[in-house]
C-alpha positions in Angstrom: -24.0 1.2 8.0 -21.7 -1.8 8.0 -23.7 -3.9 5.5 -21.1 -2.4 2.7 -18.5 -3.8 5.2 -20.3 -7.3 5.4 -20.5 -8.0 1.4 -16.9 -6.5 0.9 -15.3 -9.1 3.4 -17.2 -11.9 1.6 -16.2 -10.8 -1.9 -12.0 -10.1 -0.7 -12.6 -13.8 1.0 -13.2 -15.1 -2.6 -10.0 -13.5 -4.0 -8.3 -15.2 -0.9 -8.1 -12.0 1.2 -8.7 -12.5 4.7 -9.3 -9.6 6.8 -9.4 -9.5 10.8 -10.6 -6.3 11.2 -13.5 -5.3 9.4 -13.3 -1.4 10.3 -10.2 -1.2 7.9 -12.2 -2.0 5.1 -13.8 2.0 4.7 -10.7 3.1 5.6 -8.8 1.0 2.4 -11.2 2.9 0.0 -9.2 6.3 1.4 -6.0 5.0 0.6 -3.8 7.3 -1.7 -0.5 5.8 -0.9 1.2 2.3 -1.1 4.2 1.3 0.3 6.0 -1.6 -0.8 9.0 -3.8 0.7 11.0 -5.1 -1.8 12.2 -8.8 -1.2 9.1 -11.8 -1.1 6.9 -8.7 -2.4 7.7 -7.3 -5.6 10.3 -9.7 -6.3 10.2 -13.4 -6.2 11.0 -15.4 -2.5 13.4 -17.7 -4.5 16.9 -16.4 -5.2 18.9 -17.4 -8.2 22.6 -17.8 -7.4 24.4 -15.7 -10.2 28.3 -16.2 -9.3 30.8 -14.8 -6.2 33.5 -12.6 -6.7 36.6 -13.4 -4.3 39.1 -11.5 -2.5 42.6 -11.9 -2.5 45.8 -10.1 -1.1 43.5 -6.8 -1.7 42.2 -8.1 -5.1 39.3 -8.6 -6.7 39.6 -12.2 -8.9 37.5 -13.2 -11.4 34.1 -13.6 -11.2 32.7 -17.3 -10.5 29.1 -18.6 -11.5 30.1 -22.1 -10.1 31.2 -21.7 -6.4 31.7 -25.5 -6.7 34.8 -24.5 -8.6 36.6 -23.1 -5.6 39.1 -25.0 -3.3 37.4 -26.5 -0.4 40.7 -24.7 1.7 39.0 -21.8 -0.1 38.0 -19.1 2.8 34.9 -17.5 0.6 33.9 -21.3 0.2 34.3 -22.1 4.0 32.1 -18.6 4.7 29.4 -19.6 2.6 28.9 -22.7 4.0 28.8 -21.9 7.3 27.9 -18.7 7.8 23.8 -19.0 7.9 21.4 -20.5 10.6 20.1 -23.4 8.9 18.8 -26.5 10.6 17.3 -30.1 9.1 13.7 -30.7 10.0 12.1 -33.8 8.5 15.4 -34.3 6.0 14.8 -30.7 4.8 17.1 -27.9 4.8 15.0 -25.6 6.4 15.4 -21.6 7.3 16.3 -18.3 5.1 15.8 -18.4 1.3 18.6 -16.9 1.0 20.8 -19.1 2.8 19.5 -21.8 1.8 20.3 -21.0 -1.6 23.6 -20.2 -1.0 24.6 -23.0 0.9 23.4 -25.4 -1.8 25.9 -23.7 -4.1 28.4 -24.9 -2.5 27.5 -28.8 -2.4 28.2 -29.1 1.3 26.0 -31.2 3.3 25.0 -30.3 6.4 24.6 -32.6 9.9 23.0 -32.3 13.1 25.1 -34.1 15.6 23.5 -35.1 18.8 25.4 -36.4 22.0 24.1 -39.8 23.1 23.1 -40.4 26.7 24.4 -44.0 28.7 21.1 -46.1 26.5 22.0 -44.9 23.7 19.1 -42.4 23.1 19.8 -39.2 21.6 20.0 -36.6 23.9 19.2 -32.6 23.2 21.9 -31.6 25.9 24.7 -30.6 23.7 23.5 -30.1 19.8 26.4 -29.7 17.3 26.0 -28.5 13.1 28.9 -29.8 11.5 29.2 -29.3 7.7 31.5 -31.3 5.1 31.8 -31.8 1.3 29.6 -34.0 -0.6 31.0 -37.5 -0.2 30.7 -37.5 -3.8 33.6 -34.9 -4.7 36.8 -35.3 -5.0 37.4 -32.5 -1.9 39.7 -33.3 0.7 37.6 -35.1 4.2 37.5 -32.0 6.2 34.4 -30.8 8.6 33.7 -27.8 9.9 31.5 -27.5 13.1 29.6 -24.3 13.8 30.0 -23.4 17.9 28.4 -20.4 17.5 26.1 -18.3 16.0 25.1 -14.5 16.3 21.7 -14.1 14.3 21.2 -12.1 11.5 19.0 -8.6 12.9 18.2 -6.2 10.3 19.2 -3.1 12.7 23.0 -4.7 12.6 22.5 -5.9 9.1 24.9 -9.1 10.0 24.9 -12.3 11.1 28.3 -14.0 12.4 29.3 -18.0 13.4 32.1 -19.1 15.1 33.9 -22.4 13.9 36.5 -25.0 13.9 37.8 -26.8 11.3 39.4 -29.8 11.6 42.0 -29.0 9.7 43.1 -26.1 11.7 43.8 -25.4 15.3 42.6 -22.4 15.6 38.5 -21.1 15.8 37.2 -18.6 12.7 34.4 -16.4 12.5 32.8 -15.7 9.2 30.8 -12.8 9.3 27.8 -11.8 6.2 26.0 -9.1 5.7 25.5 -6.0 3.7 28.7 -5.0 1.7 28.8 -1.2 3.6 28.3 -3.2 6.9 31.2 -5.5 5.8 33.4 -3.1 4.4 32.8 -1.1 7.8 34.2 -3.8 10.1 37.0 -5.1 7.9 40.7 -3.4 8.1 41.1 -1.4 5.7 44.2 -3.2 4.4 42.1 -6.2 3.4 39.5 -3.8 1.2 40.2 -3.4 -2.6 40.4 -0.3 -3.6 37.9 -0.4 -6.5 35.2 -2.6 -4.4 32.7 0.1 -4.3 32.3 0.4 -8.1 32.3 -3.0 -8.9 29.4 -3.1 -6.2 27.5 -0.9 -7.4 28.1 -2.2 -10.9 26.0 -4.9 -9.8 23.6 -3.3 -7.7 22.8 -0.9 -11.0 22.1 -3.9 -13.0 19.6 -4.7 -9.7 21.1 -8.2 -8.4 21.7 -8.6 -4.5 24.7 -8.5 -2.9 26.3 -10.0 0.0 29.7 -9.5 1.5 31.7 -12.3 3.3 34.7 -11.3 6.3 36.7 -13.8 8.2 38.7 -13.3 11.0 40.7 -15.8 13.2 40.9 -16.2 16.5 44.0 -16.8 18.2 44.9 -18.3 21.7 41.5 -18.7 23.0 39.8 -22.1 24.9 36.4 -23.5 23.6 35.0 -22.5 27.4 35.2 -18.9 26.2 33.5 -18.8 22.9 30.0 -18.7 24.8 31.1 -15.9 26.6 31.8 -13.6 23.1 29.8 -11.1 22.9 29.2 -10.4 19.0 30.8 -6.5 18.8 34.2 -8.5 20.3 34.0 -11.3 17.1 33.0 -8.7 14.7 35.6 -6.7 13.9 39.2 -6.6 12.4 37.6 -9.0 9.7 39.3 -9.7 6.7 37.7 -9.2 3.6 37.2 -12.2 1.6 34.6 -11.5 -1.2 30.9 -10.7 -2.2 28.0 -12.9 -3.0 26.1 -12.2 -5.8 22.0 -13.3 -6.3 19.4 -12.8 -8.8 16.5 -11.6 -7.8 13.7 -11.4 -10.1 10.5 -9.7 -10.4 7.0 -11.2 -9.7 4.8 -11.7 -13.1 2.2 -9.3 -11.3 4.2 -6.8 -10.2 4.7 -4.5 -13.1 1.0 -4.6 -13.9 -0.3 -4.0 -10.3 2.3 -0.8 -10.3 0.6 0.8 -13.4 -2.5 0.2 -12.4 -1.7 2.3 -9.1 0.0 5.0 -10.9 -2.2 5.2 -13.4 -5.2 5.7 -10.9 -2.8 8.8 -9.6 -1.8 6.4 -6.1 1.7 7.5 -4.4 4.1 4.1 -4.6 6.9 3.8 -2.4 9.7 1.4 -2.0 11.2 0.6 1.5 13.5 -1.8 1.3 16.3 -3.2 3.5 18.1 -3.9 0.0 21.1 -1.9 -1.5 19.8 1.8 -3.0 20.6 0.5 -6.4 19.3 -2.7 -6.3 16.0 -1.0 -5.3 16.5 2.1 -7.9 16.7 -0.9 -10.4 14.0 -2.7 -9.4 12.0 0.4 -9.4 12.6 1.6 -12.6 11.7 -2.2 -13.9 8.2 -2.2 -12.2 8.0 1.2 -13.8 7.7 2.7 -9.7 9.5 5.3 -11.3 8.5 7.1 -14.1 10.2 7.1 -17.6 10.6 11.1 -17.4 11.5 10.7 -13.9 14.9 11.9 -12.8 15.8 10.1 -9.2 17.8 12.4 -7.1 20.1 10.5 -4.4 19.7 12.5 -0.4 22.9 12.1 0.8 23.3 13.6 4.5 26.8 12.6 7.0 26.3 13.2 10.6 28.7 15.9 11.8 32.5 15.3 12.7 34.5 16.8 15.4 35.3 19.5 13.1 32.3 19.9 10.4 28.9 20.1 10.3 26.3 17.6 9.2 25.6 18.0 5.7 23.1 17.0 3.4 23.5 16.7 -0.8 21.9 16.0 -3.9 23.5 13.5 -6.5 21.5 13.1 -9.7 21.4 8.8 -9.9 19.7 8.3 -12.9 18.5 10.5 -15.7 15.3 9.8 -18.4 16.7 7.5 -21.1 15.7 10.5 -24.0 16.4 13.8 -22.1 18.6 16.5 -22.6 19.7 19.0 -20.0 22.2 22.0 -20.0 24.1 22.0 -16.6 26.0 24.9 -15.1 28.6 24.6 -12.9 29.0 27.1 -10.7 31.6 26.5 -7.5 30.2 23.3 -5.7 26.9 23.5 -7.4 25.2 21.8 -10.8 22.4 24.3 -12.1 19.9 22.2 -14.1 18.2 25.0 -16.2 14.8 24.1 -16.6 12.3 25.7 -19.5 9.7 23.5 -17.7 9.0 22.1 -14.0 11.5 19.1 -13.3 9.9 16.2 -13.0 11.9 14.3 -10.2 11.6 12.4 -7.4 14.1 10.9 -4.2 15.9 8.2 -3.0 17.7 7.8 0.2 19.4 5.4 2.3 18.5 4.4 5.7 21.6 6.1 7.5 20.8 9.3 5.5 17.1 9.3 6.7 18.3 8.8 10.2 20.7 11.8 9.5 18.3 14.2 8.4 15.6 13.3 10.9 18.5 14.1 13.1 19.4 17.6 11.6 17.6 18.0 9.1 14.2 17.8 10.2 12.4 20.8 7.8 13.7 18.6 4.9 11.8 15.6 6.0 8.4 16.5 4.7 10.1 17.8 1.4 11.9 14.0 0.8 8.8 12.0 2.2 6.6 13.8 -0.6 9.0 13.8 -3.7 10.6 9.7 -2.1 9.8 6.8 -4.0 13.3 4.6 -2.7 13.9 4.2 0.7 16.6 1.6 1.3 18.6 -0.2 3.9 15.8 0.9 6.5 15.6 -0.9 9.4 12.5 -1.9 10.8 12.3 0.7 13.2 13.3 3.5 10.4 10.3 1.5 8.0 8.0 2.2 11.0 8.8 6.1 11.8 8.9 6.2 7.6 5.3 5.2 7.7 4.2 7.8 10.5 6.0 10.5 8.5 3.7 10.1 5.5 0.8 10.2 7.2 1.9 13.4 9.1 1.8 14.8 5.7 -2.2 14.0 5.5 -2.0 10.4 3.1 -4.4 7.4 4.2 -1.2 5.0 4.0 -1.1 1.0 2.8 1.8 -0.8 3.5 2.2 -4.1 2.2 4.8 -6.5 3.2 6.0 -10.3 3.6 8.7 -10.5 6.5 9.5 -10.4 10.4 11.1 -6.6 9.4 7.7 -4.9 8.0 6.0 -5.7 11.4 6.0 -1.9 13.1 5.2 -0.4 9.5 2.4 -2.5 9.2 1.1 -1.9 12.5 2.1 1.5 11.7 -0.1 1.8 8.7 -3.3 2.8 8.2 -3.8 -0.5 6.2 -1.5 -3.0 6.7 -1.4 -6.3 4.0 0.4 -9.2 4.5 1.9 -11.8 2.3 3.2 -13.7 5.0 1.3 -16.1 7.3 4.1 -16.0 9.3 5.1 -13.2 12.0 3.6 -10.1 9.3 0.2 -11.4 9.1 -0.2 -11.0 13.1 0.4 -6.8 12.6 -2.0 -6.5 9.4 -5.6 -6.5 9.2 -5.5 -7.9 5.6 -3.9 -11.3 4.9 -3.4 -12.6 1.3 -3.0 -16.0 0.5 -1.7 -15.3 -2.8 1.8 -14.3 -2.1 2.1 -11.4 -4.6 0.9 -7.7 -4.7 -2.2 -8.2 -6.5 -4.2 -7.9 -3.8 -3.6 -4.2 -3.6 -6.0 -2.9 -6.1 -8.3 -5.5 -5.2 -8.4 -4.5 -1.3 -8.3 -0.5 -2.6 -11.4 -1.2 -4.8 -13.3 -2.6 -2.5 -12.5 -0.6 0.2 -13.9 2.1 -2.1 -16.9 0.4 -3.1 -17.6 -0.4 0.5 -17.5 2.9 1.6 -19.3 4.3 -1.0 -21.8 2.0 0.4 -21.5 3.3 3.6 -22.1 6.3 2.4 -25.5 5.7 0.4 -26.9 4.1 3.5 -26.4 6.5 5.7 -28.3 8.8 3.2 -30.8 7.0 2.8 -31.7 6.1 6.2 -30.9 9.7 7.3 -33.0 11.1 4.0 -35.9 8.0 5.0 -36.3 9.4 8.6 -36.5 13.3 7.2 -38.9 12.1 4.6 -41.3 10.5 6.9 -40.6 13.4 9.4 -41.8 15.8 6.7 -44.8 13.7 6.2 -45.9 13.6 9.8 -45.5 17.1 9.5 -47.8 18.5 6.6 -50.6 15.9 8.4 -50.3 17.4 11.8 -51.6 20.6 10.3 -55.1 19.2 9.8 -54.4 16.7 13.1 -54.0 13.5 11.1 -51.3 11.4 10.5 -49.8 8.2 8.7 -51.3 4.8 10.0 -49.7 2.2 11.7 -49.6 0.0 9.4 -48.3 2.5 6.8 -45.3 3.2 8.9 -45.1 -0.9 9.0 -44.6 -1.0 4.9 -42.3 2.3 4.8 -40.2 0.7 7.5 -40.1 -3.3 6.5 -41.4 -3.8 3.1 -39.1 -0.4 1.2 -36.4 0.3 3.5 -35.5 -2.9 5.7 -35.6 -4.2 1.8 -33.5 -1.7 0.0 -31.2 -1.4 2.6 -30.7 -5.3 2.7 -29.3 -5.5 -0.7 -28.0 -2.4 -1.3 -24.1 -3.6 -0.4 -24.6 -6.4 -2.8 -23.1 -4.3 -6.3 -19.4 -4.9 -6.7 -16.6 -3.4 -6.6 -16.3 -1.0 -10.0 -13.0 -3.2 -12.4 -10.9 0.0 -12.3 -9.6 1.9 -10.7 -10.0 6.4 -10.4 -8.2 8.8 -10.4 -10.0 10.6 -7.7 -10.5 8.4 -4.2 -14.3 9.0 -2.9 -15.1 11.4 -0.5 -14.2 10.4 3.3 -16.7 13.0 5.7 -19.9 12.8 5.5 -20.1 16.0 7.0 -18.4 17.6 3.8 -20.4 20.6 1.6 -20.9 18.2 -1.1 -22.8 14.8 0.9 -24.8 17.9 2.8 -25.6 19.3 -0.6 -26.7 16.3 -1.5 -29.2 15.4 1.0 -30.2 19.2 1.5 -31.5 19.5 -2.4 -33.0 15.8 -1.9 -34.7 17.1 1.4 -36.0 19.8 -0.7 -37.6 18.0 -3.5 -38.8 15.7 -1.3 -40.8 18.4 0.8 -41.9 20.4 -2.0 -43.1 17.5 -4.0 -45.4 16.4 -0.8 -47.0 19.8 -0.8 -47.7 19.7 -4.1 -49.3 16.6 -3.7 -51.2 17.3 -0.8 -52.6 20.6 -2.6 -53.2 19.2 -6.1 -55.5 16.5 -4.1 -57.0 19.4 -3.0 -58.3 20.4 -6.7 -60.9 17.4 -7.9 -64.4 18.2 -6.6 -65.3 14.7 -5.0 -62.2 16.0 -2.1 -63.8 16.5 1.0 -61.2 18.1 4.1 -60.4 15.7 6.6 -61.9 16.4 10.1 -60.4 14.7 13.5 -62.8 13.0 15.7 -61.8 13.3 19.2 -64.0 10.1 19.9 -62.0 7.8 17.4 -58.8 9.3 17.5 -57.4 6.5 15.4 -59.1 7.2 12.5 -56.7 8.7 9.8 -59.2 7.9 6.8 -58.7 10.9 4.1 -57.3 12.1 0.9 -55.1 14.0 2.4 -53.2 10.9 4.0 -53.6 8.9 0.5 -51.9 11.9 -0.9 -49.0 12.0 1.1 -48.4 8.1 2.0 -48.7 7.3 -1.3 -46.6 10.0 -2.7 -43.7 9.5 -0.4 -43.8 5.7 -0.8 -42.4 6.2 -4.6 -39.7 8.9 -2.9 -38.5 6.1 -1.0 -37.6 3.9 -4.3 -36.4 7.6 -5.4 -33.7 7.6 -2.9 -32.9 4.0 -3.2 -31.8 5.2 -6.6 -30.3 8.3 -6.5 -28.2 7.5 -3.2 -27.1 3.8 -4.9 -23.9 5.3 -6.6 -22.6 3.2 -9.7 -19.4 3.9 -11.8 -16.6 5.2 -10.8 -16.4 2.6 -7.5 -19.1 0.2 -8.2 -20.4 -1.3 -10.7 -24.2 0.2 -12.2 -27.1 -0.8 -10.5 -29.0 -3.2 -13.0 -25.8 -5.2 -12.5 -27.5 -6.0 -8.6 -29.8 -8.5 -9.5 -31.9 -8.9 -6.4 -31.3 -5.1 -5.3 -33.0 -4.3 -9.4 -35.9 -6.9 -8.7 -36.3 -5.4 -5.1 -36.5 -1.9 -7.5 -39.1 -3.3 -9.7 -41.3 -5.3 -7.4 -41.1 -2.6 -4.8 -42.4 -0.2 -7.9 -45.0 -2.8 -9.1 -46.8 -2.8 -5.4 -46.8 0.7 -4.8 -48.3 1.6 -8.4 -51.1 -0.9 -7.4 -51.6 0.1 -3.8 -51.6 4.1 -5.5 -54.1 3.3 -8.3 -56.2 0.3 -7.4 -55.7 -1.9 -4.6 -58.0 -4.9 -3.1 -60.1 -3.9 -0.1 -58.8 -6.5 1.9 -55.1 -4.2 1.2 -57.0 -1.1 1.6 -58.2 -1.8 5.2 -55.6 -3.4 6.1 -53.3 0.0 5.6 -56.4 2.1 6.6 -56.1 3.9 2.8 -59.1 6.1 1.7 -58.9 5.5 -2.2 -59.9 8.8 -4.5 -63.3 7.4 -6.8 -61.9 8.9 -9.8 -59.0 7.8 -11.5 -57.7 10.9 -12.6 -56.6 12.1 -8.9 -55.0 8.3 -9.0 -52.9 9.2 -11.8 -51.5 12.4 -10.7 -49.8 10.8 -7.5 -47.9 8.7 -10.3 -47.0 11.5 -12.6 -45.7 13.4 -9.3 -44.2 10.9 -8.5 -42.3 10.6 -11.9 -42.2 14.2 -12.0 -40.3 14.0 -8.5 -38.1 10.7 -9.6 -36.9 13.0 -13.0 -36.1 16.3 -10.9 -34.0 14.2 -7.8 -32.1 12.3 -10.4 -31.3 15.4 -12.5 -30.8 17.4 -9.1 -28.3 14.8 -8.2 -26.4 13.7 -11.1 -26.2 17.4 -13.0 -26.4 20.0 -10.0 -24.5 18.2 -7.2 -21.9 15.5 -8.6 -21.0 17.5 -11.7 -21.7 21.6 -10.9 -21.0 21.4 -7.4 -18.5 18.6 -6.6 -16.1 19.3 -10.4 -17.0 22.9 -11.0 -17.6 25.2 -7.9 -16.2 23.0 -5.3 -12.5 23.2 -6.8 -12.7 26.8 -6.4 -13.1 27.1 -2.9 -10.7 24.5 -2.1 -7.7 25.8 0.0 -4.9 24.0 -0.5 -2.5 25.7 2.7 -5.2 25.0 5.1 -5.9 21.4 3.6 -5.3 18.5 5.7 -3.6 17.0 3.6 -0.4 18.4 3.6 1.3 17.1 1.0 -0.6 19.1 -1.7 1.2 22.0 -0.4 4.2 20.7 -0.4 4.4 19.1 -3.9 2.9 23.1 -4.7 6.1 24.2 -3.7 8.2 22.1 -5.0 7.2 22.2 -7.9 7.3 25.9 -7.8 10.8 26.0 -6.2 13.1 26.2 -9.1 16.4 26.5 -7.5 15.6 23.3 -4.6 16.9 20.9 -4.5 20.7 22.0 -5.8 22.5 19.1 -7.2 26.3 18.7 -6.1 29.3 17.2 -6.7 30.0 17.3 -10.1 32.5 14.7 -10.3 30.1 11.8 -9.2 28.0 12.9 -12.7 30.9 12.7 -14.6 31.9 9.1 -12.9 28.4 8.0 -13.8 28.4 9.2 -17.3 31.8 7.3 -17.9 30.4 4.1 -16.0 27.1 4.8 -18.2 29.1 5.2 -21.6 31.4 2.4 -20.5 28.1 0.1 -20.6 27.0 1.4 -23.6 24.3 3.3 -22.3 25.8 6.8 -23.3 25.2 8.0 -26.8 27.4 11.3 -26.6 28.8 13.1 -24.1 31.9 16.1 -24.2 32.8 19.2 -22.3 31.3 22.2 -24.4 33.6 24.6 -22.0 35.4 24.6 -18.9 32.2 25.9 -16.8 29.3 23.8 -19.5 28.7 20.3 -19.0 26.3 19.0 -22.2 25.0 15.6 -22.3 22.9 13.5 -23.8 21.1 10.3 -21.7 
């Protein structure tokens, strides 16, 4: 059973894969749902610096690509180059790619100052990070030391340092982190009016984003910085201005995301990212669908005096689509004259919100989700437990320190990372993109197709011989030992040893293989093999029956041993050929691995196997013939009818199998029978009903539509758009 295991590690080893648990590998060839993090995984670890945007007085200035253009007094400058957790090792700049590539926009240089001891030796006691202009500029000689630093946690989405410049008397923090975190802990005073649409101007266009606050603090002693705790330093910040990276796609990724759709596989985002950022980067991986419209869940936790809420804002439309929408009070009515092809995205503080109060909704937005941003790593974790509550074998594939739990979590967990991820996953890739994914799928289906075939054939070898032992026992005789010997070693020990050598099929289906063995159509299977097997040994054990030089077999209580007869050449040969028989019909090719004559040594082991027992049927040596205690029929023509049986037999299990079970049974009547509310898996249901449920989800707020169209038609993306009536909204996307 685990030799389909055994030649599937081998083969993902050669594509770089490593794997630490080899149970996983069945298990992958279930898998009907992928989820992806965004950053290091679909998109590139490097990020491009595109420009900053400050903040003045309440305004937003001009939009900078070179940051080196800014002031050195400049407090956007100052944040940037201090505000990350960066250290020298060996003369590199070493930690987050991200800060690292934002503090080399600034052309600061950053030093580790140690205190020296009495000798002169450098001493770890008290470790200081000052950072300064490039000697090389023409920037005033200022330094800035870092005293203290609260790292970045992706539950706070933050980080924050505390620092003195010489140029000042007083200490500043700079706090960065995600513009809604920023925004959230900045007075409002300091907050531009319009910064949420120039945000998401940028995170619709998919770059990252990164806000900057500073906030000084007055009248307190160096003694007392160490004893800060972070929710004291970060708050009342000023805002000073966002960040703004590029962050481009892997070359694989857009390919590796067809081939999953296109094999009918459920792809999901989670990302800690901004929801537009990751709507963009889904729509250019094609992660969502062309026809696809992406609904935004928007849920507030209750206030003193209202209730928690929950709505549904259209984000994006098709590019070619047309719609009529009603308005009706608070409401947007998209008449459909077919089923709306949509699907959600959500934020991490609305999923916690309607996990909250909203918990019959969960299923519904887990099934239609494809976005799931700013998660923490906690909410990526309960995320992943949620979908397989609704009955998916899950894959989660991630790079970072945050995608831990929902690896773990997973049913199949991939890392990219040989870092902190690759210690929760059973799969490690050393190729740092998402190409693995189809490659671990198809061999986790190949694998336990594998799995499969063996178990049938050992199950269907031990019946076989069963029946065998049977039929003789009926005239007291039986199979010899060494007969059992060349069943047991030469034909099955053999077949079974290279039956897990075929690879993996090159595509992949639409349908994922079956994953019980104990399921109608694997029982069919083996029943109607049974059967032909049974029949076609009494039919052999009969026809032998017919020629006149057959004499009956008669036991001799004084040599007990002796199992010399026709009767036993019947049946041992006859079920020696059913044994290659099953080797065949249980060795499933195309559509999760490759045909059989591709198996080299599995097709000679075919052939030779064949060869021998055609010889040892029609005319073997006597040496062969004692040796396997085989009473040979004198005339040929009772020879020749154990072969055409045996053809007979091969014809009727391969047409049995092929026509009766994998295409009547399995496509046509199985279908039929199939109940999809009591199915396991869940989600069939649910997608039903959705799909069925014309008047869910209800689309609100119509003003945000009309914002977007403007915003849309402002970037040229709107071909027409005008108010038929004061109740009709018509547009054209």
């Amino acid at each position: 059973m685990t030799v389909g295991k055994l030649y599937a590690l081998n083969r993902l080893k050669n594509y770089k894969i490593f794997c630490m648990n080899s149970r996983v590998i069945n298990v992958s060839g279930s898998v009907d749902c992928i989820c992806f993090d965004k950053t290091g995984t679909l998109t590139e670890d490097e990020l491009d610096m595109w420009g900053i945007v400050p903040v003045e007085d309440n305004k937003i200035k001009t939009a900078l690509k070179d940051v080196k253009a800014l002031s050195s007094t400049s407090r956007l400058l100052r944040g940037m180059a201090t505000c990350h957790s960066l250290s020298i090792i060996n003369n590199e700049l070493c930690g987050d790619p991200l800060d690292v590539k934002m503090f080399e926009s600034t052309g600061w240089i950053l030093d580790d100052v140690y205190d020296k001891a009495s000798d002169g030796t450098r001493t770890n006691k008290h470790h200081h990070v000052v950072i300064k202009p490039d000697t090389s500029s023409n920037e005033e000689d200022v330094e800035i030391e870092i005293i203290h630093q609260f790292q970045f946690t992706s539950l706070l989405q933050r980080m924050s340092v505390v620092t003195k410049a010489s140029d000042t008397s007083s200490y500043s923090v700079y706090c960065k982190g995600s513009p809604e975190m920023i925004i959230s802990l900045s007075q409002p005073s300091s907050v531009p009016d319009n910064i949420l649409s120039r945000l998401k101007g940028y995170t619709c266009q998919g770059y990252r984003v990164i806000a900057l606050g500073k906030r000084d603090l007055e009248e307190i002693s160096s003694e007392d910085i160490a004893k800060l705790h972070r929710e004291e330093v970060e708050c009342d910040l000023e805002f000073i201005g966002l960040i703004v990276l590029e962050n481009k796609l892997k070359p694989q990724t857009t390919g590796v995301i067809r081939t999953l759709k296109e094999a009918n596989l459920k792809v999901v985002m989670i990302t800690g990212d901004n929801i537009q950022t990751g709507l963009h980067v889904a729509k250019e991986c094609q992660m969502v669908d062309p026809d696809q419209t992406i609904i935004e869940v928007v849920a507030q936790e209750p206030t003193r005096y209202e209730a928690a809420t929950i709505d549904y804002h259209i984000s994006s439309q098709p590019s070619v689509y047309e719609k009529k929408i009603q308005y009706n009070g608070n409401n947007l009515d998209i008449e459909r004259n077919q089923t709306l092809n949509y699907c959600f995205a959500i934020t991490g503080h609305s999923w916690g919100t309607v996990v909250k109060y909203f918990p019959e909704l969960v299923p519904k937005i887990v099934a239609k989700g494809v976005v799931f941003a700013r998660m923490s790593g906690m909410q990526k974790q309960q995320l992943i437990e949620e979908v397989k509550n609704l009955g998916y074998y899950v894959a989660m594939c991630g790079d970072g320190a945050n995608d831990c739990g929902a690896l773990k979590a997973a049913h199949v967990g991939i890392s990219l990372s040989e870092a902190e991820s690759s210690v929760a996953s059973p799969f490690t890739s050393k190729e740092p993109n998402i190409s693995c994914i189809p490659k671990v799928i198809k061999e986790g289906r190949a694998a336990l197709v594998t799995s499969f075939g063996v178990f049938k054939l050992m199950l269907c070898y031990s019946l076989t011989e069963f029946a065998s032992v049977i039929i003789l026992y009926n005239i007291d005789a039986n199979l010899t030992s060494m007969q059992f010997l060349f069943i047991d070693i030469c034909l099955i020990l053999n077949f079974a040893s290279f039956f897990g050598i075929t690879k993996a099929y090159d595509t992949l289906d639409k349908v994922p293989p079956m994953t019980s063995l104990m399921g109608f159509i694997p029982i069919s299977s083996m029943s109607f093999f049974m059967l032909l097997t049974t029949c076609f040994q009494i039919i052999a054990y009969y026809y032998i029956q017919t020629y006149e030089w057959f004499t009956p077999f008669v036991f001799n209580e004084e040599d007990d041993k002796n199992f010399l007869s026709y009767e036993n050449y019947a049946i041992f040969t006859a079920s020696m050929f059913q044994y290659i028989t099953m080797a065949v019909v249980f060795s499933k090719g195309k559509p999760y691995r490759k045909q059989l004559y591709t198996n080299i040594f599995f097709t000679f082991s075919l052939l030779i196997s064949t060869a021998v027992c055609v010889y040892i049927t029609l005319n073997p040596a006597k040496w062969l013939r004692d040796l396997i205690e085989l009473l040979i029929p004198p005339a040929y023509d009772g020879r020749y009818a154990i072969v055409i049986i045996a053809l007979i037999n091969f014809v009727a299990c391969i047409i049995v199998e092929d026509v009766i079970v994998e295409f009547v049974l399995a496509k046509k009547v199985a279908p039929k029978f199939r109940n999809i509310d009591k199915s396991k898996q869940k989600f069939l249901k649910i997608l039903r009903d959705l799909n069925d449920d014309t008047g869910w989800p209800k689309v609100s707020n119509a003003s945000m539509i009309l914002a977007n169209l403007c915003e849309h038609e402002n970037n040229g993306l709107v071909n027409n758009g005008f108010v038929g009536s004061q109740d009709t909204l018509i547009t054209r996307f």
